[in-house]
N, C-alpha and C positions, 0 to 999 in steps of 0.2 A: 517459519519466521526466521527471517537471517539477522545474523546478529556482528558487532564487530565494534570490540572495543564498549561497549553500551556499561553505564553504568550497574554493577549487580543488584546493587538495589532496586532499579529501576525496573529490570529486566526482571526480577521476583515477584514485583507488583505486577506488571502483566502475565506473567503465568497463573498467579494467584485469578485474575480477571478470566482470562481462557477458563480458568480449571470449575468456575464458580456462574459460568453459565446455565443460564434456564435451561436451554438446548445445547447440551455439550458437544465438543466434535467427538467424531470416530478416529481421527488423530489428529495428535500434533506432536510437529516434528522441530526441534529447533537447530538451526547449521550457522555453527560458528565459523566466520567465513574471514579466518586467518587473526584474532585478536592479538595483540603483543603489549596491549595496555590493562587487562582486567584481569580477573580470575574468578572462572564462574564453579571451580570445581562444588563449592559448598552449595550453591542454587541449583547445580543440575543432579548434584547427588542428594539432595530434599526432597525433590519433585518426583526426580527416579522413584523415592519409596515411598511419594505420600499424593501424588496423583488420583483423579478418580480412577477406581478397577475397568470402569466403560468406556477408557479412556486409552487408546495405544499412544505410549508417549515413549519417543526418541531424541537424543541428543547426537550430533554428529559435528565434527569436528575437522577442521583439514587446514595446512597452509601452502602456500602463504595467500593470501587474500584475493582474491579471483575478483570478487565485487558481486553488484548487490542480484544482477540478472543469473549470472551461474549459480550464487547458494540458492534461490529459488529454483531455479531448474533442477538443481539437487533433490528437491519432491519433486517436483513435476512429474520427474522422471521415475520416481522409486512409490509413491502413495500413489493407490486407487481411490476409486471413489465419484461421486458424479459432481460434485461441486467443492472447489478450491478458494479458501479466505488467505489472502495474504494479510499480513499485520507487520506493521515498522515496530523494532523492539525495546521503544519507548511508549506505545499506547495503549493503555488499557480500556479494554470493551467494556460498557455497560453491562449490566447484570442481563439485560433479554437481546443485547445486540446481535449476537450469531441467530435468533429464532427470530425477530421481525426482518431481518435481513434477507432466511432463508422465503419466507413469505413471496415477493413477486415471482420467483422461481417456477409459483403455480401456471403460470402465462409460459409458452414454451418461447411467446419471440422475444421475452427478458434473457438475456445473455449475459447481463453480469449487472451487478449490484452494488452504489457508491454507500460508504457508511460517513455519516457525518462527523467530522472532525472539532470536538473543541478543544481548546489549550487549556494542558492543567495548571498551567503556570503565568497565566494570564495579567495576573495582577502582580508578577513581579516588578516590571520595571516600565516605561514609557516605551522601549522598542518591542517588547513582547505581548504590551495592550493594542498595539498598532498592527503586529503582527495578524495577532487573534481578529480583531474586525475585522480586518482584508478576508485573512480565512472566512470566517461567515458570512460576509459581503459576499463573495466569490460563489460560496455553496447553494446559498437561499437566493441567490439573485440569478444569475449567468449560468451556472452548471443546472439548476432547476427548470427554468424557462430551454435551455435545450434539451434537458432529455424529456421536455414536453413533445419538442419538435421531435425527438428521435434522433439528434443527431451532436452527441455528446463523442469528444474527441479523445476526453483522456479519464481516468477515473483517479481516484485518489490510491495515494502512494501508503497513507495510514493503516487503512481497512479497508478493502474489498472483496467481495465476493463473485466467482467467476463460473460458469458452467466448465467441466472441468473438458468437455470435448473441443468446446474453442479454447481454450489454452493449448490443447496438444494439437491441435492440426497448427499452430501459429507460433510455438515453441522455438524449432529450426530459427527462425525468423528474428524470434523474441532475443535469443541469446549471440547473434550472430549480426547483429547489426549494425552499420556502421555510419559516421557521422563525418565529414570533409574526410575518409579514408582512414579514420580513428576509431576501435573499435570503443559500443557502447558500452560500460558495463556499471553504472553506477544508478540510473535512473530507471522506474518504473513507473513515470507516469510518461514520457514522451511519444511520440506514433509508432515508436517501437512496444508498445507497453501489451498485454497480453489478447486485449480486447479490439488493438487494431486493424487486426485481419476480419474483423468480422464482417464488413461490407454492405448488411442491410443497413437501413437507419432504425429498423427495431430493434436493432442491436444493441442498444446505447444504453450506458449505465443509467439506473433510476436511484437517485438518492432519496431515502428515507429520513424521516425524523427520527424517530424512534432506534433503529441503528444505532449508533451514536457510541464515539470513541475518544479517550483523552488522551493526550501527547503532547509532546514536553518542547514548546519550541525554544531556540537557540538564544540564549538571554545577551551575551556579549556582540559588540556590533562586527565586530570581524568576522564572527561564526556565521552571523547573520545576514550580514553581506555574501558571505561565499556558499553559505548555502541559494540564495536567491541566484545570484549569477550562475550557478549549476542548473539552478528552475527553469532560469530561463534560456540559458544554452541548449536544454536539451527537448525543450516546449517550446520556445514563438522562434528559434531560428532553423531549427527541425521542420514545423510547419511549413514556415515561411518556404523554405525551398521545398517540401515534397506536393506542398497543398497549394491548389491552383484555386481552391473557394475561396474571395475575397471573405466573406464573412465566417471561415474558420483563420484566418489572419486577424480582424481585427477581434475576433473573442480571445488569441492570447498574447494578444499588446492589451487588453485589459487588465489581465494578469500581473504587467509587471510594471505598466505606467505608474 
């Protein structure tokens, strides 16, 4: 889970959510990827001693901010294991989220697994109601109806879950890419995202219901503005030049029409 700058409160409630799983992980690891606004020392020094014992829990630290595809690579690279959840470090997982997750896993041409996204803060304000339907509009409409077809393009940036041997054959790739000669390093859902080397169309993240994760979107309209224009910089004009399917073009001008 990388984290930067994230509120500590916030970032306590999700560890509290990880720690409190039906199906706990075998770790987690959290990489603070350069903060100069927070102070997490009292949250990682909680956890440190009050974690479950079945639980390998590490905190790791470094500056100055690299962005969001290297602190991930920072497990990628250092955790074993055969299947990898990443988590944004504003959302916390439902109580059975990581075990109905781990479930399609049983199918070997499942390659990685979308967990459904709602807003916890949904009924804050008129842009973060509008927000939130887009998001569900988005999940249960367009992302569902393709990974019918097999042929889901990006997975969710919130929660998901990855088979941990297509991350690492597509790593290189993941952390090293580039956009008009810019390197990426802020987005994991764009066709640089960890799933996009995988090439079959059985490949294609399957979102669940039951999965199911809450996160905190962006209440003021500047944040909100600039996170969307980041969505879409790095999803529909990303596409747009790499993808020659017309109909993976118009699924992410849906996105951001």
């Amino acid at each position: 889970m990388p984290v930067w700058n994230e509120d500590p409160e916030v970032l306590d409630r999700v560890l509290y959510g990880l720690f409190s799983q039906s199906r706990l992980p075998d770790y987690v690891q959290v990489v603070d990827d350069g903060s100069t606004k927070a102070d997490y020392s009292e949250v990682s020094a909680y956890w440190k001693y009050h974690h479950p014992p079945d639980v390998n829990f590490s905190w790791i630290s470094y500056a100055p901010n690299r962005g969001k595809r290297f602190a991930q690579a920072t497990t990628f690279h250092r955790l074993p294991g055969d299947i990898f959840v990443t988590l944004d470090s504003d959302t916390t997982l439902e109580h059975r989220a990581i075990e109905e997750g781990l479930k399609p896993f049983a199918s070997r041409k499942v390659m990685s697994v979308a967990g459904v996204e709602i807003a916890m803060n949904s009924h804050q304000n008129l842009l973060t109601r509008i927000s939130s339907l887009r998001q569900i509009a988005w999940q249960y409409t367009q992302c569902s109806a393709l990974s019918v077809a097999g042929n889901v393009l990006v997975n969710r940036g919130t929660f998901a879950l990855y088979r941990a041997e297509l991350v690492r054959e597509n790593l290189h790739a993941y952390v090293t890419e580039t956009f008009l000669g810019r390197p990426v390093t802020f987005s994991d859902t764009g066709p640089g995202h960890p799933c996009s080397g995988a090439g079959s169309r059985e490949r294609a993240p399957r979102p669940f219901r039951i999965a199911a994760s809450s996160s905190v979107l962006p209440s003021p309209t500047s944040a909100a503005s600039l996170n969307h224009s980041f969505g879409g910089r790095t999803g529909s004009a990303e596409n747009r030049v790499r993808h020659s399917n017309p109909m993976a073009w118009r699924f992410r001008m849906s996105q951001i029409g």
